[in-house]
C-alpha positions as CSV (number, residue, x, y, z in Angstrom):
1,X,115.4,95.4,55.7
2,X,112.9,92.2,57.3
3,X,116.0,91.7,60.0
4,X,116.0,95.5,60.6
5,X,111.7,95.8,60.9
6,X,112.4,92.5,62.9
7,X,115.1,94.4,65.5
8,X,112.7,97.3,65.9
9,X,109.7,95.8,66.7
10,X,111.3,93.4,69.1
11,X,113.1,96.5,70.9
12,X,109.8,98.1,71.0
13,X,108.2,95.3,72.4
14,X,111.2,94.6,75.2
15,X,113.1,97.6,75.9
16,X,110.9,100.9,76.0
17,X,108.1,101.6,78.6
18,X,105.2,101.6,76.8
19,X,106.2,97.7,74.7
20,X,106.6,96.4,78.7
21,X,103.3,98.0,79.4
22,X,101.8,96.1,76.4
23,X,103.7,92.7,77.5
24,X,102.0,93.1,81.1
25,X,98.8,93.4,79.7
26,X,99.0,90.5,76.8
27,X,100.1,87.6,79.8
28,X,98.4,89.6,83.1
29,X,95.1,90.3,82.4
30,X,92.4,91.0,85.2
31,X,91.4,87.4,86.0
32,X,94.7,86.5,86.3
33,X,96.3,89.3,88.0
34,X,93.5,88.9,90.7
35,X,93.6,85.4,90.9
36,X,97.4,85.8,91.5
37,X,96.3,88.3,94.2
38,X,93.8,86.3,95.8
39,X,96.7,82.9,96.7
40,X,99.4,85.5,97.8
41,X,97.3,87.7,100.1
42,X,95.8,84.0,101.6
43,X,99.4,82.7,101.9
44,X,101.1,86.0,103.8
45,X,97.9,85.9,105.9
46,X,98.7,82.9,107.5
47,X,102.5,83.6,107.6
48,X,101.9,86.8,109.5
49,X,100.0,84.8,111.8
50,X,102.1,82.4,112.4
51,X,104.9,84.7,112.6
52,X,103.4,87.2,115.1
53,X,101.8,84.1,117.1
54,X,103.7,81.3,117.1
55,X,107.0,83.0,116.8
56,X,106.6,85.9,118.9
57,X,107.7,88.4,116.7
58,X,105.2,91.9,117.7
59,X,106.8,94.1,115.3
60,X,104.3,95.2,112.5
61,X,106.8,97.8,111.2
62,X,109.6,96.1,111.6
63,X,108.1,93.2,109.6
64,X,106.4,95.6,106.9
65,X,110.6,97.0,106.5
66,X,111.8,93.8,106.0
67,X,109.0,92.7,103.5
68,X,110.1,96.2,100.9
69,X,113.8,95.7,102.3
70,X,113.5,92.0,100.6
71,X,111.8,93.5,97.8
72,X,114.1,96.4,97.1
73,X,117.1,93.5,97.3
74,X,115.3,91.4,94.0
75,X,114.0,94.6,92.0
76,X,118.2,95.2,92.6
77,X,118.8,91.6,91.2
78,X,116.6,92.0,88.0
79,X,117.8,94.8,87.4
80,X,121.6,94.1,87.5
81,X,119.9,90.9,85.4
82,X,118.2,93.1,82.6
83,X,114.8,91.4,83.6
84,X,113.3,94.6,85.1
85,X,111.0,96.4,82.4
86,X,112.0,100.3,80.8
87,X,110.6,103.1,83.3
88,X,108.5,105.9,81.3
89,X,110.6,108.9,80.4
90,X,110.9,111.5,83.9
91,X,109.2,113.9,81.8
92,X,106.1,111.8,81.5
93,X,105.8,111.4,85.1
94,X,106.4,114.3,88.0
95,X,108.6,113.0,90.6
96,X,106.4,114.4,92.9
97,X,104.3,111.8,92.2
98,X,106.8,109.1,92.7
99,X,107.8,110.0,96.1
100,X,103.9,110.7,97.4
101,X,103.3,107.0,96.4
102,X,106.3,106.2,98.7
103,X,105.4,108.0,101.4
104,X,101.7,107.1,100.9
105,X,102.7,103.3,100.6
106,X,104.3,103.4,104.1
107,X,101.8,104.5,106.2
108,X,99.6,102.2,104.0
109,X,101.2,99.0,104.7
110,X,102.8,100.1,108.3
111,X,99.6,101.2,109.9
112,X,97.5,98.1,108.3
113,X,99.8,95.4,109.9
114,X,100.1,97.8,113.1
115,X,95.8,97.7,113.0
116,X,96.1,93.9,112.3
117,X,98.2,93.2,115.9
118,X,95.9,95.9,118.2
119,X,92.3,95.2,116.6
120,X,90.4,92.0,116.2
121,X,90.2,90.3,113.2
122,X,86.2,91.8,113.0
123,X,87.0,95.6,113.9
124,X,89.8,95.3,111.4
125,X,87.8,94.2,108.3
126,X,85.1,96.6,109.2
127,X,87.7,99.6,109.1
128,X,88.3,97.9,105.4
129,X,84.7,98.4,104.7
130,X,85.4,102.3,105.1
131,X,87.9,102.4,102.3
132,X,85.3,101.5,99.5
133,X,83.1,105.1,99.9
134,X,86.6,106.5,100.5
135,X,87.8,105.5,97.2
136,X,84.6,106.4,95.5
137,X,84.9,109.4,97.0
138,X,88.5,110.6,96.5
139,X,88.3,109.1,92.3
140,X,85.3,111.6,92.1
141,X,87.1,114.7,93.9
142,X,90.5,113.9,92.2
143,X,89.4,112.7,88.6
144,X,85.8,113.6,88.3
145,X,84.8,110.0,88.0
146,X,81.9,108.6,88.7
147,X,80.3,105.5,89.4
148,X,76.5,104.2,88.3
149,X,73.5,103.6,90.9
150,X,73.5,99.6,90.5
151,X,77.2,99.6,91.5
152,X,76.5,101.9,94.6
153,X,74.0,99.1,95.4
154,X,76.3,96.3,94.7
155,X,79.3,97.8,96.8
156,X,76.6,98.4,99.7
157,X,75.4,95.1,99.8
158,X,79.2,94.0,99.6
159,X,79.8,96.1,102.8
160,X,76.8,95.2,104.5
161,X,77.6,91.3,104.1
162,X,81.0,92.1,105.4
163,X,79.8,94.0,108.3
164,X,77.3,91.4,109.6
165,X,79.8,88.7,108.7
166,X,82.6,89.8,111.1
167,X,80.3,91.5,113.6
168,X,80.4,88.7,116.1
169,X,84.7,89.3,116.1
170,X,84.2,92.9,117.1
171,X,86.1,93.8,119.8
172,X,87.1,97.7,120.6
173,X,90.2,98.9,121.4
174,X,90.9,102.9,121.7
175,X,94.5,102.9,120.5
176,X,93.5,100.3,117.7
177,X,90.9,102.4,117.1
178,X,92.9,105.2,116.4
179,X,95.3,103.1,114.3
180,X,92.6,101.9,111.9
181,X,90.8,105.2,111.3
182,X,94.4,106.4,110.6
183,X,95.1,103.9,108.0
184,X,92.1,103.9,105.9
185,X,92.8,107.5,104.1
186,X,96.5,106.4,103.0
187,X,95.0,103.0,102.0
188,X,92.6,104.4,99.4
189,X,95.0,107.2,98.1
190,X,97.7,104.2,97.4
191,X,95.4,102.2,95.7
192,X,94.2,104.8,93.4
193,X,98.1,106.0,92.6
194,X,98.8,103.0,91.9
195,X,96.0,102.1,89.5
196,X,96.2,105.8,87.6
197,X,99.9,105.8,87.3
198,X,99.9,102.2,85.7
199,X,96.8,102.7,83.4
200,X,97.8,106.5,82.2
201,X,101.7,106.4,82.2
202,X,102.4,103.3,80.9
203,X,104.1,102.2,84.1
204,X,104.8,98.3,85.0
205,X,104.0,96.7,88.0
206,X,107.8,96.1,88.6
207,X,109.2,99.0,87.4
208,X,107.0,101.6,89.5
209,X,107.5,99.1,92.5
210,X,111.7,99.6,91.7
211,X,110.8,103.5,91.9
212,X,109.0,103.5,95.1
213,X,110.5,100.9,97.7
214,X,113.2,103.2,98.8
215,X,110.8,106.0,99.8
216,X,109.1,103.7,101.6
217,X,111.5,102.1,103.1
218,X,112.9,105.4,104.6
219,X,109.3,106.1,106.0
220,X,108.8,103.0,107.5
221,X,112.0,103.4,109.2
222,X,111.1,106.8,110.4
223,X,107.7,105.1,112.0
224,X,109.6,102.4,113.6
225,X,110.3,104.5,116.7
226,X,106.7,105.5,117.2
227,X,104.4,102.3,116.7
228,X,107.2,99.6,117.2
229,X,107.9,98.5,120.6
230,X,111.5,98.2,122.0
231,X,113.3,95.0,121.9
232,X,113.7,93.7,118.1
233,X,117.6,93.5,118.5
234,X,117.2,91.4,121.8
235,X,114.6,89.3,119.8
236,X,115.4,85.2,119.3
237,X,116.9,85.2,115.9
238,X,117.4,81.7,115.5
239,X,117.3,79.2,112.5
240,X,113.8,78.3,112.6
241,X,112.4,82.1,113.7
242,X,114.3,83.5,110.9
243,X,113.2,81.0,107.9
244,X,109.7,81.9,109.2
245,X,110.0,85.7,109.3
246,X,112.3,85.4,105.6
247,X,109.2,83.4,104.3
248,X,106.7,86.4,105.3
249,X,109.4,88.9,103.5
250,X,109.5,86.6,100.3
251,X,105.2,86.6,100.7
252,X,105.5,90.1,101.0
253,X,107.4,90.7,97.6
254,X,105.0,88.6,96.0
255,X,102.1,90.1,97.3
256,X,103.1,94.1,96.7
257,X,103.9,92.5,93.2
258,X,100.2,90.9,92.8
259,X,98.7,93.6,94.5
260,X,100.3,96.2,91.6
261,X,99.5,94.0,88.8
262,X,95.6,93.5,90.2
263,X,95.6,97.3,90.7
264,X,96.9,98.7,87.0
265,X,94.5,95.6,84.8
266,X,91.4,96.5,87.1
267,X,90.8,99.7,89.4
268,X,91.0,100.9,93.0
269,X,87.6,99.9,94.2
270,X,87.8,95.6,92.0
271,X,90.9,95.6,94.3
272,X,89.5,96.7,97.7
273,X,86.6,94.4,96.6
274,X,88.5,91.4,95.8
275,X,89.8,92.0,99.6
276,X,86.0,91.3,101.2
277,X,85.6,88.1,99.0
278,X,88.6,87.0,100.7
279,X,87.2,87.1,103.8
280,X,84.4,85.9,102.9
281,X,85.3,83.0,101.1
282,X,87.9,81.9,104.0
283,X,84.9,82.3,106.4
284,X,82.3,80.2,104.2
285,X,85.2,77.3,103.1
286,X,86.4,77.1,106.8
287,X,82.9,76.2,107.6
288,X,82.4,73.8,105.0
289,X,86.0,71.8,104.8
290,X,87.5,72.6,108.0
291,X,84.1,72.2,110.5
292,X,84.5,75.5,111.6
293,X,81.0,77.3,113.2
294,X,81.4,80.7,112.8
295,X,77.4,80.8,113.3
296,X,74.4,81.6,111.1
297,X,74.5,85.3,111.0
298,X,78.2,85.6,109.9
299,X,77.4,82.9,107.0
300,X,74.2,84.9,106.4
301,X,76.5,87.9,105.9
302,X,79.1,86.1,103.6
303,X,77.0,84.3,101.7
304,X,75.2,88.0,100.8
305,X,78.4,89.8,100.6
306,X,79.6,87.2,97.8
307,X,76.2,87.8,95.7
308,X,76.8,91.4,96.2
309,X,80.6,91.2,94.8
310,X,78.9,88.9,91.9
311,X,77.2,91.4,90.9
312,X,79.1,94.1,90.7
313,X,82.1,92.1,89.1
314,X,79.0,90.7,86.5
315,X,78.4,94.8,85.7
316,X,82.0,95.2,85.1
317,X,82.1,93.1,83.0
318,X,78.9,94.2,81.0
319,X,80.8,97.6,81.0
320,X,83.9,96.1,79.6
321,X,82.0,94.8,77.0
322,X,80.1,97.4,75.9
323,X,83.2,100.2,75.4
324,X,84.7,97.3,73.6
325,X,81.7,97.3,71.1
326,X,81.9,101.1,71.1
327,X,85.5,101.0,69.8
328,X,84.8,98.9,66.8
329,X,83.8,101.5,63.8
330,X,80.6,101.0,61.4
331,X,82.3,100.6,58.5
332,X,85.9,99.1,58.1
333,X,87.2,100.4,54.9
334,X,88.4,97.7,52.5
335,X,91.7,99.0,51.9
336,X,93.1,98.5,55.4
337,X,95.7,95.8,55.4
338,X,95.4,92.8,58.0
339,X,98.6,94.2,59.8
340,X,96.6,97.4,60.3
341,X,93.3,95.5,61.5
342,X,95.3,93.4,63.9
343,X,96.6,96.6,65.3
344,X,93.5,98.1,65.5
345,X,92.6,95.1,67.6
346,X,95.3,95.0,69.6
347,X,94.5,98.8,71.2
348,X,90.7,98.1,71.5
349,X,91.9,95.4,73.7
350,X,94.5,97.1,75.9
351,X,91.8,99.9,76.3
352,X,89.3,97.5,77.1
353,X,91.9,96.3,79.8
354,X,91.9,99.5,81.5
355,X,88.2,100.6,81.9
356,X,88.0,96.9,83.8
């Protein structure tokens, strides 16, 4: 009977949807899903740079296919492995649902690496700045949910830091422009799928990325004709050109992975947050370890953006906390068992995870 209890709780734990979901959240919690986040997102930043300058290769799309194309190929591998974790029953989750977070997803990540090669570095972060309010906006017409006053301050201050830290890199192009304002709607919409669908239907990071990738891929391909110039075929596929342009794929995997994991153990706006403090800690550690002079207003502007992220990460927190202290009864009756306890323990804490 022990070896039989023993079977079931293990194929609980390992080979239905909501046991996986439980097994993301025990070893991926917020800090470390965002930490995990934070090095990939560095790394495939200066990959993409040194891919589209060094190398020569000017094809956002193109490079945004072969980063899900990779993908797709190692979801296929854990899979034919047994390593990828149980999708929620169909029922549980509309399939129209599935294929909008495809869709969404392409223009998402097509139109931000197409912004990234037409717009500075400075017009692009402040079209970033636009998907905060966009996201606070969209949670509140789609789910009613609303945010308090001293995190509309914080998230201003963020933006505001942001803005002046990148304004001396603003340079205006019209078709960039375009591309940017384009991009920002999909953006916010994708992150907010993403978050909802992992915190309210117990998907995993990989298994919702397994379900997706060949929507997107079939979108990206259908935007390759209209944003991609001619000429990929006739590019310089060498030995060294390739390894680099393999190395932005593999960065890519890991970094729709982190992304996905950062997105269901936090929310939409932590993520798009986490984003700015990038910047702004690349801009202020340049400056200190690498002698860079970016100038006094843009430090001004980091240096306030970071208090402002602080803060706002020091109320989610304080949140966290306090709907954990909400969950714990009064009075604990005295004949619960300490299985019963740990249990009770072990949801406060997954809910916990989820109002982060």
């Amino acid at each position: 009977k022990a070896l039989e209890e023993l079977r079931g709780s293990l194929y609980n734990e390992l080979r239905t949807s909501e046991g996986a979901k439980r097994q993301q959240q025990r070893f991926c919690g917020p800090v470390v899903a965002m930490t995990f986040n934070f090095f990939v997102a560095v790394g495939i930043i200066l990959t993409n740079k040194l891919v589209m300058g060094r190398v020569g290769f000017n094809f956002p799309i193109f490079l945004t296919l072969l980063h899900y194309a990779v993908s797709w190929l190692l979801l296929a591998i854990f899979k034919t492995l047994s390593w990828l974790p149980v999708s929620p029953p169909a029922k549980t989750t509309p399939s129209s649902s599935i294929f909008l977070l495809g869709a969404i997803m392409a223009f998402a990540s097509g139109l931000a690496n197409t912004s990234l090669k037409y717009n500075s570095v400075g017009f692009y972060q402040m079209a970033k700045i636009a998907v905060t309010p966009t996201i606070v906006l969209a949670e509140f017409v789609l789910f009613r949910k609303t945010i308090s006053f001293k995190k509309v301050l914080a998230l201003g201050a963020v933006s505001a830091g942001v803005a002046v830290a990148t304004v001396t890199d603003l340079q205006f192009n019209a078709f960039g422009a375009c591309i940017a304002l384009a991009w920002i709607v999909p953006s916010a919409i994708n992150k907010i799928l993403w978050s909802s669908l992992q915190q309210q239907a117990n998907w995993t990071a990989l298994a919702l990325m397994w379900k997706t990738t060949p929507i997107t891929i079939f979108f990206l391909l259908a935007l390759m004709p209209w944003l991609d110039p001619p000429g990929v075929l006739l590019f310089k596929w060498d030995i060294n050109n390739s390894c680099a342009i393999l190395s932005s794929a593999l960065l890519g995997f890991l970094l729709q992975w982190s992304g996905a994991l950062a997105l269901g153990a936090t929310s939409a706006t932590s993520h798009v947050v986490l984003g700015q403090f990038k910047t702004c800690v690349i801009l202020v550690g340049g400056y200190i370890l690498l002698d860079s002079d970016p100038g006094l207003v843009s430090l001004s502007g980091a240096v306030f953006a970071l208090a402002g992220m602080s803060v706002y990460t020091s109320l989610n927190l304080k949140e966290s906390k306090d709907g954990s202290n909400k969950q714990i009864p009064v009075q604990t009756p005295v004949s619960k068992t300490k299985t019963s306890e740990n249990g009770s323990e072990e949801s406060t804490v997954i809910k916990t995870t989820n109002d982060v």
